[in-house]
C-alpha positions as a Markdown table, in Angstrom:
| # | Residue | x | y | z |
|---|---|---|---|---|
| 1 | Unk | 1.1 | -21.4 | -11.7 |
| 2 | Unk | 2.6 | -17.7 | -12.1 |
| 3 | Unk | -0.4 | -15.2 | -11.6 |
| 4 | Unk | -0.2 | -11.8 | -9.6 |
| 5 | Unk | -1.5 | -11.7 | -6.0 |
| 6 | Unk | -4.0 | -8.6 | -7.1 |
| 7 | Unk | -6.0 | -10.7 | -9.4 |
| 8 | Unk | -7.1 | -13.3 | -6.5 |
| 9 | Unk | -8.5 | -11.1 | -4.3 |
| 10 | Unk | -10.0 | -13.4 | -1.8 |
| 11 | Unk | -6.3 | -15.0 | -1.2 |
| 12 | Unk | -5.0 | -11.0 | -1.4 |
| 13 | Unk | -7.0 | -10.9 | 1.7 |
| 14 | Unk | -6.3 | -13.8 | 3.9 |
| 15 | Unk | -2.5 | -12.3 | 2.8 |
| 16 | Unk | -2.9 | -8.9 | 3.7 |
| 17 | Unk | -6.0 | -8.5 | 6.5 |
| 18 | Unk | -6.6 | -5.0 | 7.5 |
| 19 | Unk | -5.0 | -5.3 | 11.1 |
| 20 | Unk | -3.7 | -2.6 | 12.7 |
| 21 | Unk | -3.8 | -0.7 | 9.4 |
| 22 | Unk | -7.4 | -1.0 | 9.3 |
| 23 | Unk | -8.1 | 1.6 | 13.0 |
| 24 | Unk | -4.7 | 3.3 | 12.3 |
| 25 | Unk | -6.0 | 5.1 | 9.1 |
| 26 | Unk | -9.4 | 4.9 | 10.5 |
| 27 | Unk | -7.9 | 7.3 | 13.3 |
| 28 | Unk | -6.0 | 9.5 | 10.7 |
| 29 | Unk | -9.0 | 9.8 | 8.6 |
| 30 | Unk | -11.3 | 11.1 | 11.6 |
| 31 | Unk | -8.5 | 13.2 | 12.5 |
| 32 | Unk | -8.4 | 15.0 | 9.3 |
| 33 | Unk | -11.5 | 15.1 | 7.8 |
| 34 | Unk | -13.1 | 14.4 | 4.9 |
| 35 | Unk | -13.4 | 13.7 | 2.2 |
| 36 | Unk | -10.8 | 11.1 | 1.8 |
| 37 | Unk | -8.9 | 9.7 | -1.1 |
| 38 | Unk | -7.4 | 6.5 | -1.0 |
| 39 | Unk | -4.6 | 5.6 | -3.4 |
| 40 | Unk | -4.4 | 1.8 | -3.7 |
| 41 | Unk | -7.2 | 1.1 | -2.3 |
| 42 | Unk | -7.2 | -2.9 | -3.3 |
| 43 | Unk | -10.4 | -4.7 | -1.8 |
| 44 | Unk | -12.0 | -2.2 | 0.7 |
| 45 | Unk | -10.8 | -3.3 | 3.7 |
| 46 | Unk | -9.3 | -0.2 | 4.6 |
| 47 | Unk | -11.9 | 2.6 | 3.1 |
| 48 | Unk | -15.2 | 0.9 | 3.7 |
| 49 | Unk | -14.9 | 1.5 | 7.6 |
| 50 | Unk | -13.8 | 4.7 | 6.9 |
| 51 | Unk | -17.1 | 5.1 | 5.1 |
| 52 | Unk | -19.0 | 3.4 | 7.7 |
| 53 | Unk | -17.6 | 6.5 | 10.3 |
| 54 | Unk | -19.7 | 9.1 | 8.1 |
| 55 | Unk | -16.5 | 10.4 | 5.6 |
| 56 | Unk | -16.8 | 10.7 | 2.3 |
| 57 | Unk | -14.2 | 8.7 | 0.4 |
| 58 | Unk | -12.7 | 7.7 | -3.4 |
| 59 | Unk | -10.7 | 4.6 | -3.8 |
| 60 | Unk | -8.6 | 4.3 | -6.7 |
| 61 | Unk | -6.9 | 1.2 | -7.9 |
| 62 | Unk | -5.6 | 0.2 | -11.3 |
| 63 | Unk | -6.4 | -3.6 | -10.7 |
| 64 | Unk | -10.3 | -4.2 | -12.3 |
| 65 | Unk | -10.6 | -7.8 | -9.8 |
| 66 | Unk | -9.7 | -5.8 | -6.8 |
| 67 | Unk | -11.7 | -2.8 | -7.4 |
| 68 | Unk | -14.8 | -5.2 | -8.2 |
| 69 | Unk | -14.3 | -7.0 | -5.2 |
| 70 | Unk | -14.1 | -3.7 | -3.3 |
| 71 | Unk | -17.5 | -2.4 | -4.9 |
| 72 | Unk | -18.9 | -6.2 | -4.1 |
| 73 | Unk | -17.8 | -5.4 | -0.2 |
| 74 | Unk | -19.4 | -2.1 | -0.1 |
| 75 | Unk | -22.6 | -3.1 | -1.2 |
| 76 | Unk | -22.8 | -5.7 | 0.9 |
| 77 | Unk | -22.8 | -3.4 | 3.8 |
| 78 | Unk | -25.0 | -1.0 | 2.1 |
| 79 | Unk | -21.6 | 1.8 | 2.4 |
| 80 | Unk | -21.4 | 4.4 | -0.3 |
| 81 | Unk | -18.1 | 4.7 | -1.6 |
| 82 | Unk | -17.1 | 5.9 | -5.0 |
| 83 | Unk | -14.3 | 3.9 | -6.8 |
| 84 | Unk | -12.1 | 5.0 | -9.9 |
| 85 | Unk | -9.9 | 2.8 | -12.1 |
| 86 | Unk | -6.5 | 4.5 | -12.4 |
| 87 | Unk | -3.2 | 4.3 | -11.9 |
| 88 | Unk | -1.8 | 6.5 | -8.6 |
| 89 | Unk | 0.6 | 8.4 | -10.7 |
| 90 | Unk | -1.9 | 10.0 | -13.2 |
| 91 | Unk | -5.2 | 10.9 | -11.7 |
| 92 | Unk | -7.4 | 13.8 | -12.2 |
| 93 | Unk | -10.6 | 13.5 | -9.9 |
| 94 | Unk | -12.1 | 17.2 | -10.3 |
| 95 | Unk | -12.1 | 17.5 | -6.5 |
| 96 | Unk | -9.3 | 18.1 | -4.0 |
| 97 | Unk | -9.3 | 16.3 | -0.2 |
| 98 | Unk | -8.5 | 17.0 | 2.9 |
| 99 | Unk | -6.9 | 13.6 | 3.7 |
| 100 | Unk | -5.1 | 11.4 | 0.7 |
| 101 | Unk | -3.5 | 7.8 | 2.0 |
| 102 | Unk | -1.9 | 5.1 | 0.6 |
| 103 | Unk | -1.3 | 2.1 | 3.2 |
| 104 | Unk | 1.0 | -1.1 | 3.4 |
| 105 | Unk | 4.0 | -0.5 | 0.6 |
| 106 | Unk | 1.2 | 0.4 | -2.5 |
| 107 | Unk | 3.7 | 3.6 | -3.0 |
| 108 | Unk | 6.8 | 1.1 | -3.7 |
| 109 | Unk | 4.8 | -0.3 | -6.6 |
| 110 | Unk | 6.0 | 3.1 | -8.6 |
| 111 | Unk | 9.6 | 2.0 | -9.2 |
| 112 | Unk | 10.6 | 5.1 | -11.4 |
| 113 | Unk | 12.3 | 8.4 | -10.0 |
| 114 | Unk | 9.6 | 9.9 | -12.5 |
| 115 | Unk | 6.5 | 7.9 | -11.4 |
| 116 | Unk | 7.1 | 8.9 | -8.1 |
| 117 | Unk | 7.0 | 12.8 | -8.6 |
| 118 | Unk | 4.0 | 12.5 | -10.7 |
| 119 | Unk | 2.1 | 10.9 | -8.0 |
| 120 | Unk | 3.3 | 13.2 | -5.5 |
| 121 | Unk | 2.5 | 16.1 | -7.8 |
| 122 | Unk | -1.2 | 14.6 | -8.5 |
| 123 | Unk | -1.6 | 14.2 | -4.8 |
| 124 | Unk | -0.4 | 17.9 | -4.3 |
| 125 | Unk | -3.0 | 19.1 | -6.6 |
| 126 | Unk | -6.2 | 17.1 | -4.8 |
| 127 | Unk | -5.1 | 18.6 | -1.2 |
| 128 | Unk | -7.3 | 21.0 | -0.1 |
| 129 | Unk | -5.7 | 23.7 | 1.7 |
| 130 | Unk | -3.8 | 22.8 | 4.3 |
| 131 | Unk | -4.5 | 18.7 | 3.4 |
| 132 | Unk | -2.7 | 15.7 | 5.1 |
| 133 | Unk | -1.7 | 13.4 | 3.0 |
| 134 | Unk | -0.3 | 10.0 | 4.7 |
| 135 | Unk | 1.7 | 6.9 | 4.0 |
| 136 | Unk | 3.7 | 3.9 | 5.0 |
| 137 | Unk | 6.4 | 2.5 | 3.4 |
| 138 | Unk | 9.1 | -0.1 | 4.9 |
| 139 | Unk | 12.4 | 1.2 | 5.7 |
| 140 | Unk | 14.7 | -1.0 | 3.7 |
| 141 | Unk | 16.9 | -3.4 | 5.2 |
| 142 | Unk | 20.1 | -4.5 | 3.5 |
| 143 | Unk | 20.5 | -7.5 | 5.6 |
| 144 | Unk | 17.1 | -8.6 | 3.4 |
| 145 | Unk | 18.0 | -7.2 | 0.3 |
| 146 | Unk | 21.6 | -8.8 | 0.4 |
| 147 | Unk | 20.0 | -12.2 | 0.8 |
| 148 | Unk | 20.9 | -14.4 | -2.4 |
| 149 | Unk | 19.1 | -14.4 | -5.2 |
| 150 | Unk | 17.9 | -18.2 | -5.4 |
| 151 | Unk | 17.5 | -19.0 | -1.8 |
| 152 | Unk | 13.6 | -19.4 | -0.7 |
| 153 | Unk | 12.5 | -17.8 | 2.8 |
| 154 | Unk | 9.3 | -18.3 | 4.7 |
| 155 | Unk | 7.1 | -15.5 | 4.8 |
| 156 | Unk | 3.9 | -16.2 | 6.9 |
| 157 | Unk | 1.6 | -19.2 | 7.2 |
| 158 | Unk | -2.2 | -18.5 | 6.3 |
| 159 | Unk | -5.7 | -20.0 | 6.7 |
| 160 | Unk | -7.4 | -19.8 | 2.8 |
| 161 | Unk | -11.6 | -20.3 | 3.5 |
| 162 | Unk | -11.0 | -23.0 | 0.8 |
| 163 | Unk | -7.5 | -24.8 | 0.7 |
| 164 | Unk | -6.9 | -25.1 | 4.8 |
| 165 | Unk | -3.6 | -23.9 | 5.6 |
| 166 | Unk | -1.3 | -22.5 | 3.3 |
| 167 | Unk | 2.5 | -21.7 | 4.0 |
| 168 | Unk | 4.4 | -19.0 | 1.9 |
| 169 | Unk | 7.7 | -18.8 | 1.1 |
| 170 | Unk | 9.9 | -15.9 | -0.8 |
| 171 | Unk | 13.0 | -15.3 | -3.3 |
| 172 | Unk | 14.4 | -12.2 | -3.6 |
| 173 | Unk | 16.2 | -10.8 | -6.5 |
| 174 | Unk | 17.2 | -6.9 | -5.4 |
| 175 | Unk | 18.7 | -4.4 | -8.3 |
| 176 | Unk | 20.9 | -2.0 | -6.7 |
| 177 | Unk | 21.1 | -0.1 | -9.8 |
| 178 | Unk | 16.7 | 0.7 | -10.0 |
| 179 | Unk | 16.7 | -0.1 | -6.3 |
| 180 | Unk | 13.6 | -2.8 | -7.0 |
| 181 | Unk | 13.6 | -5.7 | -5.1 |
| 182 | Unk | 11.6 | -8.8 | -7.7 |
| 183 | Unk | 10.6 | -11.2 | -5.6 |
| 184 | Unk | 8.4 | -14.1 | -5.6 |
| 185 | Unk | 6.2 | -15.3 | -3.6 |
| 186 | Unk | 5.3 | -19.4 | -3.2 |
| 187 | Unk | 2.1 | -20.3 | -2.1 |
| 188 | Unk | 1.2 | -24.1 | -0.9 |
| 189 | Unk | -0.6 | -26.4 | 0.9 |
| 190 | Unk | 0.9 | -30.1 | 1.8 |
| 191 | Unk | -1.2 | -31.2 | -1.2 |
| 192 | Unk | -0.3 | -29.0 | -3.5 |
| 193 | Unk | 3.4 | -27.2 | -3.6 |
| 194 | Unk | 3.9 | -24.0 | -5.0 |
| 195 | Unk | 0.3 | -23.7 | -6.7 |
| 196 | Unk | 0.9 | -20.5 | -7.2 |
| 197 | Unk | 3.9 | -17.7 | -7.7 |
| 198 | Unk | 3.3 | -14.1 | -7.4 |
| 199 | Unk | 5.8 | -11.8 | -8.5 |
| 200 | Unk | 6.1 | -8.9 | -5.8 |
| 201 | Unk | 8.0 | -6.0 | -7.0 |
| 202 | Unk | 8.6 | -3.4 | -4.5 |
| 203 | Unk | 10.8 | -0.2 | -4.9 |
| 204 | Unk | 13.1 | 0.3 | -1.8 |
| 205 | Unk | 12.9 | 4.5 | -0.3 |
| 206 | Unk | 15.8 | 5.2 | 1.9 |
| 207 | Unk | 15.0 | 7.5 | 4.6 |
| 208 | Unk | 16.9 | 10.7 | 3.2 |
| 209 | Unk | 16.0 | 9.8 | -0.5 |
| 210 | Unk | 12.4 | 9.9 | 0.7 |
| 211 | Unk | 13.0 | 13.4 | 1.8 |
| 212 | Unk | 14.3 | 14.8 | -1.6 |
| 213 | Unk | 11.4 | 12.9 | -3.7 |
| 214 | Unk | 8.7 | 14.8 | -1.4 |
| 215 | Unk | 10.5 | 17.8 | -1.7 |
| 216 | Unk | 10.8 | 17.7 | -5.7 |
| 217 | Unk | 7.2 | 16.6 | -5.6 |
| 218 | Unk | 5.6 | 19.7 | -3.8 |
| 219 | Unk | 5.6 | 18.2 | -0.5 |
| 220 | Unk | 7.0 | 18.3 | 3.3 |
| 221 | Unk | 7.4 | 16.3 | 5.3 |
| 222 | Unk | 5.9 | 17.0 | 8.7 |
| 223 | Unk | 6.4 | 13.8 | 11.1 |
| 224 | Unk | 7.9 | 10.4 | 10.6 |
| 225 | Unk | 7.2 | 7.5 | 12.7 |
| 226 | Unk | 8.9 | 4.3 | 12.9 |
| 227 | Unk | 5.6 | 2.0 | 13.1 |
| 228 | Unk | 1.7 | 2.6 | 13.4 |
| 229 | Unk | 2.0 | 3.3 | 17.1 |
| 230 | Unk | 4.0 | 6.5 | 16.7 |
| 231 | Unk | 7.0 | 5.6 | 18.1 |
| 232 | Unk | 10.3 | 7.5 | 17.0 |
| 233 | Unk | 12.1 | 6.7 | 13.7 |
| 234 | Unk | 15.3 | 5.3 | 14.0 |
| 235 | Unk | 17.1 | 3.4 | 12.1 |
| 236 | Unk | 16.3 | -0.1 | 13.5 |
| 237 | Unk | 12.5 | 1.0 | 12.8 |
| 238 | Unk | 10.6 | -1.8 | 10.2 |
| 239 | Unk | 8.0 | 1.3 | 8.8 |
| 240 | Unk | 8.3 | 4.6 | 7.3 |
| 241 | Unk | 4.8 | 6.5 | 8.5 |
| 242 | Unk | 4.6 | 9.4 | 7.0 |
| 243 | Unk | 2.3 | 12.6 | 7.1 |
| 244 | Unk | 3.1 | 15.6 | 4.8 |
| 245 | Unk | 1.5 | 18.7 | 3.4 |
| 246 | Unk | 1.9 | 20.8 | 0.6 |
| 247 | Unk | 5.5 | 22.9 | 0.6 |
């Protein structure tokens, strides 16, 4: 069955669980300030412990089963978090922040030159003065994207509260020319091959191409690290973590 990852959000999570993600932007958020703004904010996993440390904080996220199973999670734990239904490149909240994030790729999901800078411009305009705004992306890999276009890859093996163990396997079909990688994703359990695949599109960001969007977006760079720890870029580094200001 072809369906999209975001609109199973219990699966989303067993695929994606907060991990080190979950204290890194934790950390950032306490470093910074509040309020926060979360671009992409999916199922909560991310902002609702945020929350729970005393910040105020917006999620926004354009997919309506995500953002309900985010508000679902929130009141469960009695948190106050306020949510919006919007897409990260047009956004006009009527407040600015002192700490915007978007975690785990959710920037590669703009594959447009254009989309890009009118995120980076929206985030610009919700910084408060002298405002951190923070991502990470992956640094792209040719070896990956050179792979061929039919041959199937495991991913990661998961345990779904409802179908046991489930293996994942993945086809990429990379675009040089839009520089989008349309993959697919193959979920399935020994009973049941491939019951589901999820189209993941992801936009690759070279290193010094990053540098020229922020900069025709308003922004600056201010550190790059090569994974959630801080360690130096480099090229052999799997992450791009990112923390910019306004220009």
């Amino acid at each position: 069955m072809h369906a999209s990852l975001y609109s199973d959000p219990q699966l989303y999570d067993c695929v994606f669980p907060p991990g080190q993600h979950g204290s890194f932007y934790a950390s950032e958020a306490q470093r910074h300030g509040g309020p926060v703004l979360e671009l992409g904010c999916g199922t909560g996993q991310l902002l609702i412990p945020i929350a729970q440390n005393g910040l105020r904080i917006v999620g926004l996220d354009l997919s309506d089963d995500m953002l309900s199973a985010a508000g679902a999670r929130a009141e469960s734990l009695a948190v106050a978090v306020e949510f919006v239904d919007g897409p990260m490149q047009a956004f006009d909240l009527g407040e600015r922040f002192a700490y915007i994030f978007t975690a785990r790729n959710s920037l590669l999901h703009l594959h447009s030159i254009d989309d890009l800078l009118a995120c980076f411009s929206c985030v610009r305009q919700h910084l408060q003065p002298g405002g951190v705004f923070g991502f990470d992306i992956f640094n792209p890999n040719v070896r990956i994207l050179a792979s061929p276009r039919e041959e199937r890859v495991p991913v990661m093996r998961i345990i779904h509260p409802e179908r046991g163990e489930v293996s994942i396997d993945s086809t990429n079909d990379y675009d040089a020319a839009t520089q989008v990688n349309r993959a697919t994703w193959y979920f399935s359990t020994p009973d049941e091959p491939d019951f589901l695949a999820a189209p993941l599109h992801l936009r690759s960001i070279f290193p010094q191409e990053l540098l020229l969007l922020l900069a025709e977006g308003g922004l600056r760079l201010v550190t790059r690290a090569g994974d959630l720890s801080w360690e130096p870029f480099t090229s052999d580094s799997r992450r791009q973590v990112c923390v910019c200001r306004s220009a």
